[in-house]
N, C-alpha and C positions, 0 to 999 in steps of 0.2 A: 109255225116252225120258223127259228129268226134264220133271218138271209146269211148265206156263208162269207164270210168276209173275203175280198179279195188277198190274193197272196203272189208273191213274187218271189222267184227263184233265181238267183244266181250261184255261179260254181265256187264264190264262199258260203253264202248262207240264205237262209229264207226270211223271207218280209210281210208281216202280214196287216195289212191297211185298220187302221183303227180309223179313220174318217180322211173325207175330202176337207181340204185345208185351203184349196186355190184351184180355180180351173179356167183358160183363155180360149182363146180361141180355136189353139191347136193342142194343147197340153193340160191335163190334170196333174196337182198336187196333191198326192194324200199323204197324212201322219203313220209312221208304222213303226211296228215293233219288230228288231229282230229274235233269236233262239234267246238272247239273254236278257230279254225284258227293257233291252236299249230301245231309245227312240229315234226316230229319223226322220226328213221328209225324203219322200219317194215322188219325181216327177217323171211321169208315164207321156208317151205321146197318142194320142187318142188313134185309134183304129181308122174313121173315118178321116185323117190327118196322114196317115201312115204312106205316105206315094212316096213312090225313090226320090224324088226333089225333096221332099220333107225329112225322110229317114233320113239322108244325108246331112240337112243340116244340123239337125238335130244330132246326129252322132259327129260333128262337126265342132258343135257346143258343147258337150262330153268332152272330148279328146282337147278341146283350151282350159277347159275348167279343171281339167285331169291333171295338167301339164303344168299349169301356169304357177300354182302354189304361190302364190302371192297373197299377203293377209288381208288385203279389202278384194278378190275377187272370191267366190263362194267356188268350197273344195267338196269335188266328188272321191266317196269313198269306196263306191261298187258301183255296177253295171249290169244290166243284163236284156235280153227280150222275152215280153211275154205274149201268147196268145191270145186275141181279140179278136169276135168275131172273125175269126180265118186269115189275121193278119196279124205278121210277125209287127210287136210293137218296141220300141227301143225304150229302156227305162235307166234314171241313173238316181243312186242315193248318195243324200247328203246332209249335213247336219241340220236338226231342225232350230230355227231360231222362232223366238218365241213374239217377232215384235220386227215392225218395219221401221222406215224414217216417218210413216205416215204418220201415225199416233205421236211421235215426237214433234212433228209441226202443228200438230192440231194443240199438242197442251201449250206448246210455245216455245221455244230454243233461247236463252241468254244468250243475247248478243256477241258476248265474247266466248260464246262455246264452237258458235257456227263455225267459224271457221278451219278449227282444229277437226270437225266434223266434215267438214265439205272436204276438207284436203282429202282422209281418206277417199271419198268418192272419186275425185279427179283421180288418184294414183290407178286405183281400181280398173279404171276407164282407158286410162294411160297404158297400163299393162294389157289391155284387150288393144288397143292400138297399135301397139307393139309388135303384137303377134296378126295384124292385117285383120281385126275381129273388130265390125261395126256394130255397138247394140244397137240402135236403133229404137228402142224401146225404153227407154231412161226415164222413170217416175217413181215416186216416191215409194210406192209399194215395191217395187224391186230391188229395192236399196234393205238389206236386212239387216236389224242390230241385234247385238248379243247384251247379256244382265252389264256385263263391265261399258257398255256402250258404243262397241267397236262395231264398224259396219264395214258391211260386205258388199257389192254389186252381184247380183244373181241375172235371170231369167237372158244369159245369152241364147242366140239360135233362134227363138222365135223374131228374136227382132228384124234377121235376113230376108225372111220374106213377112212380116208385120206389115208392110206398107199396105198390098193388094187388100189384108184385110182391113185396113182403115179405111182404103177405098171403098170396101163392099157397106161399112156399118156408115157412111156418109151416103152415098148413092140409095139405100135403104133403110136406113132408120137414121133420120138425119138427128132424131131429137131425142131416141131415146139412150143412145151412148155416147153421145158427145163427149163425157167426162172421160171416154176408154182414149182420146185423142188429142187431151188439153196439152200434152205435151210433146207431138208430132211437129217437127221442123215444117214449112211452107211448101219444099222443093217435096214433100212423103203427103202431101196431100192432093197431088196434082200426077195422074199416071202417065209413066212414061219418063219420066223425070230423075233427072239421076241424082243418088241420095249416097253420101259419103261421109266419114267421118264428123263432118262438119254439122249431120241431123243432130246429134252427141252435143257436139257446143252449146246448139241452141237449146237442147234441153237443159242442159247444166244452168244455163244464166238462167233458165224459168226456176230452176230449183234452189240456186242463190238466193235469189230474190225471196222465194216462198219462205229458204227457213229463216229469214230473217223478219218478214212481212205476213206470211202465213196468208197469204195472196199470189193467185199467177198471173205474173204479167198479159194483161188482154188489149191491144189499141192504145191510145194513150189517156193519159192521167190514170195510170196505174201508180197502185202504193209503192213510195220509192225506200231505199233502205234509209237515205237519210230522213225520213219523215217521222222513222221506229227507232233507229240506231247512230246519232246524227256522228259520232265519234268512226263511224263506216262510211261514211260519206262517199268517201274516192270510189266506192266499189259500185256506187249506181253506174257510172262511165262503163267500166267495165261489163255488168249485167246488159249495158244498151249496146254492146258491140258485139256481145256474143247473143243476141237474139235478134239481130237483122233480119228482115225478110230476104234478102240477095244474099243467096251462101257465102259470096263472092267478099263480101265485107266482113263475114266474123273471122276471128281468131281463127288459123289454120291447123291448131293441135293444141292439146293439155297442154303442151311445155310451152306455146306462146299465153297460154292463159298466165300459167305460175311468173311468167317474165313482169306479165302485163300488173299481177299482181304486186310483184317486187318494185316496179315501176312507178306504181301509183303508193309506194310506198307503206306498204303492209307490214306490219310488224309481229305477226305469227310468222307467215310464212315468207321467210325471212333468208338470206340465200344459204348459209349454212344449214338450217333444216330441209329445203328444198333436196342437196346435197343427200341428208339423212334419210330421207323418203326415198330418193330416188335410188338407194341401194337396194333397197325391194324390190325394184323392177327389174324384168329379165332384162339384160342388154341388147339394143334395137339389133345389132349385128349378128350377135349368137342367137335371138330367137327366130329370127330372118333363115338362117342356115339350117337348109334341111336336113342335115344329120342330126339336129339337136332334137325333134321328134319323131326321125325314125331313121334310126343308126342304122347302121348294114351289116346283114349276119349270112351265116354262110346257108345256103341252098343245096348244095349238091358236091360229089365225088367225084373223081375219075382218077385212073389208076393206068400207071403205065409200067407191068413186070419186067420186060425187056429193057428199059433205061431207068428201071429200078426208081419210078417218081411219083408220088401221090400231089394230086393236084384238087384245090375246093374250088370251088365256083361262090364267089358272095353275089349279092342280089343287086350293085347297085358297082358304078368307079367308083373311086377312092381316091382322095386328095392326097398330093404328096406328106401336106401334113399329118393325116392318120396313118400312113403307110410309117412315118416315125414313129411316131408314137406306138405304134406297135412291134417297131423292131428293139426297139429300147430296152436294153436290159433289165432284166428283172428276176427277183432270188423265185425258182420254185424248179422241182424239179422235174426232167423232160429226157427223153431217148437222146443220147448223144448223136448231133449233128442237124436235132429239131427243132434247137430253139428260136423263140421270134427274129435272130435275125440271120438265121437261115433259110427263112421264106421268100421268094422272090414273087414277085406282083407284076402282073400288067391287064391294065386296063383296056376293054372292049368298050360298045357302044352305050351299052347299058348293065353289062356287069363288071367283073375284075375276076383275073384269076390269080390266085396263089399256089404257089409250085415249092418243093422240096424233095431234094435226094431221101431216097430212105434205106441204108442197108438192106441188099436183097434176102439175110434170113428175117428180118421186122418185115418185111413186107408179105412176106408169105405169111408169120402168126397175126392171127387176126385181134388177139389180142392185144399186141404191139402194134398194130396199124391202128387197131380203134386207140389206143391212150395217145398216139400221136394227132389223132383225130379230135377227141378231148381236148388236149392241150392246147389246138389251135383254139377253138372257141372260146377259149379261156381268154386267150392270147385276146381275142377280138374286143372281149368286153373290157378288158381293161385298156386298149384301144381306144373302146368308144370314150372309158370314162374318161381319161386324161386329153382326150381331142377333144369334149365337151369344157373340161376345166379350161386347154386352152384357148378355145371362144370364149370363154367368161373373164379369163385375164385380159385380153387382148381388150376386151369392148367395155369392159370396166378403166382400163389404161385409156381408151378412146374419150370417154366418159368424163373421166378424169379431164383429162387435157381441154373438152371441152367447157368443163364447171370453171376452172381456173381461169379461163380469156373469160367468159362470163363476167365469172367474179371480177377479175381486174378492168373491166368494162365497166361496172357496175361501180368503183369503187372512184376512177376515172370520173363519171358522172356525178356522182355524189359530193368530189372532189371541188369539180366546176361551177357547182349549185352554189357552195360552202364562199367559193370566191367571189360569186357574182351577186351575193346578196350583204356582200359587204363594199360593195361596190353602187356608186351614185353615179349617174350621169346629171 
């Protein structure tokens, strides 16, 4: 009798596992089919992996990947938990890609493709940055590409706690996973050691290197780019400062990487595409601000008949700039005397409350209390939405103003270079 295939259920649809595709340390991958014969991968968190520390980050990993929609980070499209051995498990689906960066380094990369490829990676990386999200875990297999050749960064969340397990498979099998750790920073191999965005760097420059050399950097007289690529030359510099053994000396983030790149004079990524790329990315400000992943909605009533006032309780203060943004007129229509900006607001320690008069015959039909009830919430979400747009202006405007002194920096230097090599002493 053949085995029943595993199946996953969430409250849009069902998933039924057509085979294991990947499986790590803490997480299996399998291929599945939804109700319409679509395909997907499904990454499940193993049963014996399942501890509140783990379910956490792992649903940690979920909710950036949910969120971030960014086109080189890998986008989940459902969620759910399923039963394992007596243990709720956390699962998320997501598109299946048919092909990593691995097999693209193995057959071999044109020289002049690497780059337009590696950029997505940085950005990818850059956007988990962004949002306080270390991989930790950066190699070539995690890196997915689609038929058009666009790649994505996947396998967030295990990388948060990946370390303790690279400690265990060195401490115990020194020889036979070695390969699961060729791309572990120095500070993620030594416990106790604090490991920060900066493990990320150093894998990057191993990966630089690799798609151009199709070799990882190990000790030295390792295969340099200019040896394969002699027209990349400037980029070995590069590659040796982002794989320091002292954290202390690589690059402090993607956007010193792309500098260092413009610097040493790259002619892909080049300051006007930098620019272009970098409107992808959520803005460090708005993704920073915790109403951008979880706005504030209303929690509860309270009603006062005798000074005739309905009051909601929201779940969270409220910034004077939402509190605009919600009083702000708007066409739809609402019981006379309820609209947004006859709601008055004050803020407590950890909620806010909203207050409004309400003619004493509305308050007695409950049907006019509940539409006035409606309409708030209404009121709320369009609230959220224009207090989200205006973080995006704002830190796009920031953004801006910071690309321009760049560029004119940049331009400044170039300027200098131009004079001083026409210049003898």
């Amino acid at each position: 009798m053949p085995q029943e295939r595993p199946t996953f259920e969430t409250t849009a649809g069902t998933y039924v596992s057509e085979e294991i595709i990947g499986e790590g340390g803490t997480s299996v991958v399998h291929s599945v089919t939804d109700a319409e014969g679509r395909r997907w991968a499904l990454k499940c968190l193993k049963p014996e992996q399942a501890t509140s520390d783990r379910v956490r980050r792992f649903l940690n990993e979920l909710h950036f990947c949910r969120n971030s929609q960014h086109q080189n980070v890998i986008k989940v499209v459902d969620d759910g938990f399923v039963a394992r051995r007596d243990k709720k498990c956390p699962f998320y689906v997501m598109p299946l890609y048919e092909s990593s960066l691995r097999p693209q380094i193995e057959r071999g990369i044109a020289p002049d493709k690497v780059l337009t490829r590696f950029s997505g990676i940085l950005n990818g990386v850059e956007a988990a940055h962004l949002f306080g999200v270390v991989h930790r875990d950066l190699k070539p297999e995690n890196v997915l590409s689609d038929p058009a050749g666009s790649l994505v960064v996947s396998d967030f969340g295990i990388a948060h706690f990946n370390s303790e397990l690279i400690l265990t498979m060195i401490e115990t099998k020194p020889h036979d996973r070695l390969a699961n750790v060729q791309y572990a920073a120095p500070e993620q191999l030594r416990r106790g050691a604090s490991v920060d965005k900066r493990a990320d760097i150093y894998a990057l420059g191993l990966i630089l290197n690799e798609m151009f050399t199709r070799h990882v950097p190990r000790g030295a007289g390792f295969v340099q780019i200019a040896g394969v690529a002699p027209q990349f030359a400037y980029l070995d510099d590069l590659v040796e400062s982002m794989i320091q053994q002292d954290a202390d000396k690589r690059p402090s983030s993607v956007d010193e990487i792309k500098r260092l790149l413009i610097a040493r004079r790259n002619d892909f990524i080049e300051r006007q595409r930098l620019d272009e790329l970098k409107k992808t990315i959520v803005p460090t400000s708005a993704a920073s601000h915790p109403f951008f992943e979880n706005p504030p909605r209303a929690v509860d009533i309270d009603v006062e008949p005798r000074a005739a006032q309905l009051t909601i309780i929201l779940d969270k203060p409220l910034p004077a700039e939402w509190i605009t943004a919600f009083q702000t007129p708007r066409t739809m229509e609402f019981i006379r005397g309820t609209g947004p900006s006859d709601w008055v607001f004050n803020n407590g320690r950890d909620y806010a409350r909203a207050t409004v008069r309400v003619h004493p015959h509305d308050l007695q039909q409950h049907e006019s209390t509940q539409t006035i009830i409606d309409n708030f919430k209404s009121y709320v979400e369009f609230a959220n939405m224009k207090f989200r747009e205006n973080l995006q202006r704002a830190a796009q405007a920031e953004e801006a103003r910071a690309r321009k002194a760049q560029q004119d920096e940049i331009a400044l230097e170039e300027e200098r270079r131009r004079l001083r090599e026409r210049l003898k002493i």
